[in-house]
KOLNUDO-611708 format. One line per 5 residues: number of its first residue (from 1); their letters; for each residue x, y, z of N, C-alpha, C. Coordinates in Angstrom, 3 decimals, m for minus. Layout:
// KOLNUDO-611708
NUM = a = X/Y/Z/X/Y/Z/X/Y/Z | ...
This chain:
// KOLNUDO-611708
1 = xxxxx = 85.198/120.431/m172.494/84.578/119.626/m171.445/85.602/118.638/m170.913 | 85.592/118.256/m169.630/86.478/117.509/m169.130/85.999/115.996/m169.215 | 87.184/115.072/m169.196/87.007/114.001/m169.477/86.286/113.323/m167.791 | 84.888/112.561/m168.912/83.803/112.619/m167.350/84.279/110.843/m166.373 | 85.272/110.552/m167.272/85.724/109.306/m166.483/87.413/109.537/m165.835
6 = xxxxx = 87.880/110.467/m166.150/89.150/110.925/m165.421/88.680/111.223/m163.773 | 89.144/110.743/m162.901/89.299/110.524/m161.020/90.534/110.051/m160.859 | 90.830/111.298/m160.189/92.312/112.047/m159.908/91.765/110.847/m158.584 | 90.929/111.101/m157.995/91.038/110.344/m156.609/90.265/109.410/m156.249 | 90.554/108.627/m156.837/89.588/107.402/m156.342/90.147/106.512/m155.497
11 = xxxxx = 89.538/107.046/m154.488/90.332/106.110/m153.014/89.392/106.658/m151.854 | 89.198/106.141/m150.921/88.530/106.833/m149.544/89.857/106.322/m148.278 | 89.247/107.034/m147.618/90.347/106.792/m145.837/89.060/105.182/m145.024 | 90.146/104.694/m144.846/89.991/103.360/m144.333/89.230/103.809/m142.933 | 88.191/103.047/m142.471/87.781/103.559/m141.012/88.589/103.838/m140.239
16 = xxxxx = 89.785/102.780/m139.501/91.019/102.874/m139.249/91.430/104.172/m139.549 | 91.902/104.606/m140.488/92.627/105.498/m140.558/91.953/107.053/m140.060 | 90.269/107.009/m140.620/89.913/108.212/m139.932/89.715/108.236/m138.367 | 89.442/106.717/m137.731/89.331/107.060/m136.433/90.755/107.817/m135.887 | 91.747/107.258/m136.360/93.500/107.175/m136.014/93.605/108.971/m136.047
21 = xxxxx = 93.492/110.041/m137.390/93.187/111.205/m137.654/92.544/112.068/m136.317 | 91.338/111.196/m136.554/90.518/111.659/m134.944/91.093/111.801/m133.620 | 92.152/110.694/m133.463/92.058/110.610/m131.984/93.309/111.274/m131.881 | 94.023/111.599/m133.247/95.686/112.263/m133.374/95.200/113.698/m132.810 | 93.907/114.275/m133.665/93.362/115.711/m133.292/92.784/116.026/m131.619
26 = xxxxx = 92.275/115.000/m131.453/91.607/114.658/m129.882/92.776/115.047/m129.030 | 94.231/114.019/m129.263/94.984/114.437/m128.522/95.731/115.262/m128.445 | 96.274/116.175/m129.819/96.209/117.387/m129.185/95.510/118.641/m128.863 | 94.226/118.224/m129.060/93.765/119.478/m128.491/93.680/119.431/m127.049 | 93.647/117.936/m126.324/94.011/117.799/m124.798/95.193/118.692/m124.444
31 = xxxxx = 96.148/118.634/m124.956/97.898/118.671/m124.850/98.005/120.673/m124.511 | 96.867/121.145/m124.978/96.716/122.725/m125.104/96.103/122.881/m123.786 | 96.573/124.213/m123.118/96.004/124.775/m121.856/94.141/125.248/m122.684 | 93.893/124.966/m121.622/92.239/125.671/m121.685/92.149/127.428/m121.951 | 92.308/127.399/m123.212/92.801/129.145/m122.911/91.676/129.560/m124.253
36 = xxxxx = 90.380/129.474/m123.822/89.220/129.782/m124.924/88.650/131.147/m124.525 | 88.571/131.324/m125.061/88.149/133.222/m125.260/87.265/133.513/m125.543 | 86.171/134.327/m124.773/84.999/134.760/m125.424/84.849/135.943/m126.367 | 84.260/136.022/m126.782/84.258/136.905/m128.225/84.654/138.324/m127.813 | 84.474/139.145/m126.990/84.733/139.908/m126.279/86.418/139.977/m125.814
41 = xxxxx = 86.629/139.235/m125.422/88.246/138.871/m125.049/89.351/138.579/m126.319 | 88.421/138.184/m127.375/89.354/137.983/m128.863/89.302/139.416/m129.056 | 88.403/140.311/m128.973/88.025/141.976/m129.166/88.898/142.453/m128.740 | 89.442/142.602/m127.440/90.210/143.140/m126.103/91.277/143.032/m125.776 | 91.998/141.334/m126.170/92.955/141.331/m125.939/93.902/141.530/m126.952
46 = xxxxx = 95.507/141.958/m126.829/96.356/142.157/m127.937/96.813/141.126/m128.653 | 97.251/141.281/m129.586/97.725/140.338/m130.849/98.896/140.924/m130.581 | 99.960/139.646/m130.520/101.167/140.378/m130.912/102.322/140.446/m132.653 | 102.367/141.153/m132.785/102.931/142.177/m133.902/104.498/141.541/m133.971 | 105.264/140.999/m134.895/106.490/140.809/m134.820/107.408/141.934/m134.026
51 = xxxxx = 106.892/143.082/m134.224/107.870/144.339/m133.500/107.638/143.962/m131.956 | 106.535/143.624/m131.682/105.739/143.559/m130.322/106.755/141.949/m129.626 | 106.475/141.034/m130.793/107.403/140.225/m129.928/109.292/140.039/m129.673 | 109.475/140.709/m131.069/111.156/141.292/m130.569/110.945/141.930/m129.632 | 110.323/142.608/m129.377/110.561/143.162/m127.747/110.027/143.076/m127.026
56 = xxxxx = 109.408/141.909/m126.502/109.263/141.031/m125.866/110.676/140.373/m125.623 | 110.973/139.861/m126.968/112.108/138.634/m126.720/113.364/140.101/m126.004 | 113.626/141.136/m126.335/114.934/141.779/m126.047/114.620/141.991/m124.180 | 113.094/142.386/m123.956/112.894/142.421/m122.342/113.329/141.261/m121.474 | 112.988/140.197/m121.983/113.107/138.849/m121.428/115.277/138.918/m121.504
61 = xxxxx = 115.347/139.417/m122.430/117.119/139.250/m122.212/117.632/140.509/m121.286 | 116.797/141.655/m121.465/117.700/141.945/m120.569/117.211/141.643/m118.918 | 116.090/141.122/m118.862/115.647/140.009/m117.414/116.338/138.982/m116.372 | 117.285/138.958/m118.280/118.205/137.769/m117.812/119.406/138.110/m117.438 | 120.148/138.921/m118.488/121.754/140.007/m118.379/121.813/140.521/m117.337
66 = xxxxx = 120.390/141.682/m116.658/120.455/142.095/m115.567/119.443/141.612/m114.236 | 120.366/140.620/m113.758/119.128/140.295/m112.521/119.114/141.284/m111.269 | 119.336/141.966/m111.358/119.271/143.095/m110.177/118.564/144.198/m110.619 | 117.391/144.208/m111.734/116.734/145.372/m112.385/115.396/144.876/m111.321 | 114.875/146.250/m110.985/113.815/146.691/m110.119/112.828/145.725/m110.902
71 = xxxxx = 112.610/145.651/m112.282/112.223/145.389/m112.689/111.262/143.817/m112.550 | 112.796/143.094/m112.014/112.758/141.548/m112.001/112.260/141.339/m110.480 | 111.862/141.834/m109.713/111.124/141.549/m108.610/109.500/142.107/m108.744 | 109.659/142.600/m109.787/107.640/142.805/m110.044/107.053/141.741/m111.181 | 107.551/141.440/m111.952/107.888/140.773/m113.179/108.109/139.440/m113.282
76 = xxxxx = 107.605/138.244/m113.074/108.345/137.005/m113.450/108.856/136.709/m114.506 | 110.207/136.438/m114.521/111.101/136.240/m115.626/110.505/134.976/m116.191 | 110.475/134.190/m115.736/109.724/132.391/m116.194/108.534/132.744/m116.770 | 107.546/133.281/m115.944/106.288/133.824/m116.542/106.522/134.355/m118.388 | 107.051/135.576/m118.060/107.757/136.037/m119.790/108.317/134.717/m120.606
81 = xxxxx = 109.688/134.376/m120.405/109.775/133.042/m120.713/109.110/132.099/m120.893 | 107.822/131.312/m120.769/106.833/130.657/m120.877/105.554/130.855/m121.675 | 105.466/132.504/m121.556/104.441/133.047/m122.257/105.066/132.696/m124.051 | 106.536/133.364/m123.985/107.138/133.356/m125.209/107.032/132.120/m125.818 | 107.704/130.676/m125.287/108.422/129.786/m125.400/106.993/129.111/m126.054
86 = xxxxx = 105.495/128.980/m125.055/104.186/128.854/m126.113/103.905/129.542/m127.499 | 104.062/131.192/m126.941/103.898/131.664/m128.317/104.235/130.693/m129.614 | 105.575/130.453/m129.515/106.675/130.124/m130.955/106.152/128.608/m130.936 | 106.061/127.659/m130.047/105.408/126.576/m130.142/103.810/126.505/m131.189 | 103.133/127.542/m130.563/102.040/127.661/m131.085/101.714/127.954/m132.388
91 = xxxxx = 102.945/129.371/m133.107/103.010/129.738/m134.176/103.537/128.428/m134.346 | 104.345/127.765/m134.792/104.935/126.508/m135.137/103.609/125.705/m135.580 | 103.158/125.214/m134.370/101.793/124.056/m134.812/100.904/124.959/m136.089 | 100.676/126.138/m135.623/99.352/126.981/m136.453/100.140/127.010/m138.121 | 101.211/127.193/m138.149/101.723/127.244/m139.486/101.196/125.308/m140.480
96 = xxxxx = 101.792/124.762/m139.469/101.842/123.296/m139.933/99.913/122.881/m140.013 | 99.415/123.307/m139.321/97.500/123.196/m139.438/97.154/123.985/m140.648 | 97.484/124.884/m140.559/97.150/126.153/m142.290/97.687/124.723/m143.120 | 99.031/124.575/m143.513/99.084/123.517/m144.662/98.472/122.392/m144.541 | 98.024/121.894/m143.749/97.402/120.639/m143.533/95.445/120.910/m143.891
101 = xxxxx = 95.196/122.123/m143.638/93.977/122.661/m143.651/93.844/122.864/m145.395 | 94.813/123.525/m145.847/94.766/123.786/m146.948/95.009/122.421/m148.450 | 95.570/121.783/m147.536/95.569/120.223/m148.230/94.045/119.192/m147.966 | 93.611/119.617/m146.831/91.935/118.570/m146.807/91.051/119.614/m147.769 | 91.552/121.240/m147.724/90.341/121.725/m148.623/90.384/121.199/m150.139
106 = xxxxx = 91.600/121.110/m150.495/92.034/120.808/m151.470/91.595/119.588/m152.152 | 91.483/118.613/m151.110/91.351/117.287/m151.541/89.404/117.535/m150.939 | 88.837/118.061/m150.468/87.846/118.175/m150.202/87.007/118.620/m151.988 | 87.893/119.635/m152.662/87.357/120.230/m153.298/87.417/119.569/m154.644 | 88.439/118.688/m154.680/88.586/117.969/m156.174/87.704/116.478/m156.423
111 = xxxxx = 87.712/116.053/m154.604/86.631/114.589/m154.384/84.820/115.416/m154.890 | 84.776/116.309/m154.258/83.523/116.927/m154.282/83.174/117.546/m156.321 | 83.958/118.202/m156.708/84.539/118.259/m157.867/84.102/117.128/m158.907 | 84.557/115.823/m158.362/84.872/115.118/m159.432/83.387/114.391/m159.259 | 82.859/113.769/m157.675/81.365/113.558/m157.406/80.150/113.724/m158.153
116 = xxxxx = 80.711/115.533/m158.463/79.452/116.263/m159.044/79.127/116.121/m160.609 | 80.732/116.171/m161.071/80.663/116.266/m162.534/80.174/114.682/m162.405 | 80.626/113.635/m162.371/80.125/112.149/m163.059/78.651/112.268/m162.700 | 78.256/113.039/m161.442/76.826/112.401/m161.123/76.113/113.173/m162.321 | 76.800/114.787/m162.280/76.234/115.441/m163.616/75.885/114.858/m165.158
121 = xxxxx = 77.424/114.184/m165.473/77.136/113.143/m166.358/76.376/112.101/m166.579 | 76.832/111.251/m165.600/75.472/110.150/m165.504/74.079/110.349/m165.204 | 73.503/111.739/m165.048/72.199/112.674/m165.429/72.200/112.694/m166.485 | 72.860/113.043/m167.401/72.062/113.898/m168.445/72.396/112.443/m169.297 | 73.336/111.349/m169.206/72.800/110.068/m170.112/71.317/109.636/m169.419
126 = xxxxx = 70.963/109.724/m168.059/69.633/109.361/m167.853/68.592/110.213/m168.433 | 69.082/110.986/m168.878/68.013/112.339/m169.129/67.754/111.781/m170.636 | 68.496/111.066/m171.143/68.596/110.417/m172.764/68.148/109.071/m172.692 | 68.150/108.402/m171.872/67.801/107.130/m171.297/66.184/106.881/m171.317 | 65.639/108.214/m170.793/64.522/108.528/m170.119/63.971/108.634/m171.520
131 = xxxxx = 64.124/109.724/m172.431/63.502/110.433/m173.787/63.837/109.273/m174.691 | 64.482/108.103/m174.635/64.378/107.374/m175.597/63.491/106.045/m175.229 | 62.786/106.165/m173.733/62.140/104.848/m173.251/62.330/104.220/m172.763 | 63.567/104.050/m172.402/64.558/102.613/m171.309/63.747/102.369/m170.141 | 63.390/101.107/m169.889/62.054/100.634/m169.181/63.028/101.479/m167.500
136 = xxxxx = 62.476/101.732/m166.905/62.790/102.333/m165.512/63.488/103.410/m165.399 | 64.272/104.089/m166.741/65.050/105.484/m166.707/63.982/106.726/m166.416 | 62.535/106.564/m166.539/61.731/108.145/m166.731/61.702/107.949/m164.867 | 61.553/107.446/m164.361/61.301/107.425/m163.027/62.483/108.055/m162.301 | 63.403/107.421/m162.485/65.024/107.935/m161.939/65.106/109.490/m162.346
141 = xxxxx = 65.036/109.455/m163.257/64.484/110.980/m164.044/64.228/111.963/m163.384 | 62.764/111.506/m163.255/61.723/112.176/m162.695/62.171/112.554/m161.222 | 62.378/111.185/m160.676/62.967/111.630/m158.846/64.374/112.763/m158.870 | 65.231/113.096/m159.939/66.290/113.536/m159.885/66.728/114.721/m160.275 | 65.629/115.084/m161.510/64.905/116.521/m162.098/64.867/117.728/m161.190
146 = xxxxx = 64.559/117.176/m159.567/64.288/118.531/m159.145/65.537/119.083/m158.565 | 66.514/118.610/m158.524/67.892/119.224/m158.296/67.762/120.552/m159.529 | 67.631/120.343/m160.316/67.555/121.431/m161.400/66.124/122.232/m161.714 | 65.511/122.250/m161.295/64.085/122.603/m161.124/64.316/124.571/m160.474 | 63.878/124.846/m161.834/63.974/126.755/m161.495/65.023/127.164/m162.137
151 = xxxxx = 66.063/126.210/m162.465/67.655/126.569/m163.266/67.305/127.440/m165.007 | 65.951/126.991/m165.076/66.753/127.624/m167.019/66.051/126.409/m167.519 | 66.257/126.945/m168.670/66.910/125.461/m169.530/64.833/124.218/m169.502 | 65.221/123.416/m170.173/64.191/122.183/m169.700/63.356/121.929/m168.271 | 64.033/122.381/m167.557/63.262/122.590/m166.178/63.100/123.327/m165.469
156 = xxxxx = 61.585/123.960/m166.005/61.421/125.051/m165.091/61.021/125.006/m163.695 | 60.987/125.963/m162.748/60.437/125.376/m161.452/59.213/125.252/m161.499 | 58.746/124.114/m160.617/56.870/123.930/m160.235/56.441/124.539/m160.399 | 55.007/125.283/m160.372/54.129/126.289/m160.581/53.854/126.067/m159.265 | 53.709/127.354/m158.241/53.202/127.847/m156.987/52.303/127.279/m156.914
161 = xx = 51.529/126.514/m155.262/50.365/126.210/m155.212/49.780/127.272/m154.499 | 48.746/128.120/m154.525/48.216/128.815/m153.899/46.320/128.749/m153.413
């Protein structure tokens, strides 16, 4: 059993600091073109494939090597260039959000974690609190019992009213 007074994290984010978080996320999601997709269009449109964007990137060079390709008068070279130049921007941010995502789950999961076990703990001393008489523990008890109510054990669930 783990030690029920060990908290790896005992600290919260200052209002300050979560509004600050907020308005860091606010602004960049301003900073992004409006480019939302309906479910249908995530279906439809292509993903590109590392092979897919080397060649991408080798078209765009030879766009550039040869400006007299038939090519470059149907084609905007900037257009390609721009499309790319987001791409790698984008992969960039999306890499740095995964670790950042994977650090709030993290810390999501050990605050939530550690919440459960003490409240768990400090149950079942009320649950002893209660069976030995402590003037106001059967009530706390009683209101707190039905979290576990149907589990097994000492508390079974209600009996159906029908």
């Amino acid at each position: 059993m783990s030690n029920t007074n060990q908290n790896l994290l005992n600290q919260t984010l200052a209002d300050l600091e979560v509004t600050e978080i907020m308005n860091a996320l606010n602004t960049a999601a301003a900073a992004f073109p409006d480019a939302t997709l309906t479910d249908e269009q995530r279906r439809n449109l292509n993903a590109i494939s590392v092979d897919n964007k080397v060649f991408a990137e080798e078209m765009l060079d030879e766009m550039n090597t040869n400006p007299n390709l038939a090519v470059n008068a149907t084609y905007n070279l900037e257009f390609l260039a721009n499309d790319l130049q987001l791409f790698e921007q984008v992969e960039t941010i999306i890499s740095r959000m995964m670790d950042m995502l994977q650090r709030l789950e993290d810390v999501k999961r050990l605050a939530g974690h550690e919440a459960y076990g003490m409240a768990t703990g400090a149950y079942g001393l009320l649950e002893v609190m209660a069976r030995t008489g402590v003037p106001g523990a059967q009530a706390s008890f009683d209101r707190l019992k039905v979290r576990f109510a149907g589990q097994g054990g000492r508390n079974p669930a209600p009996p159906m009213e029908g």
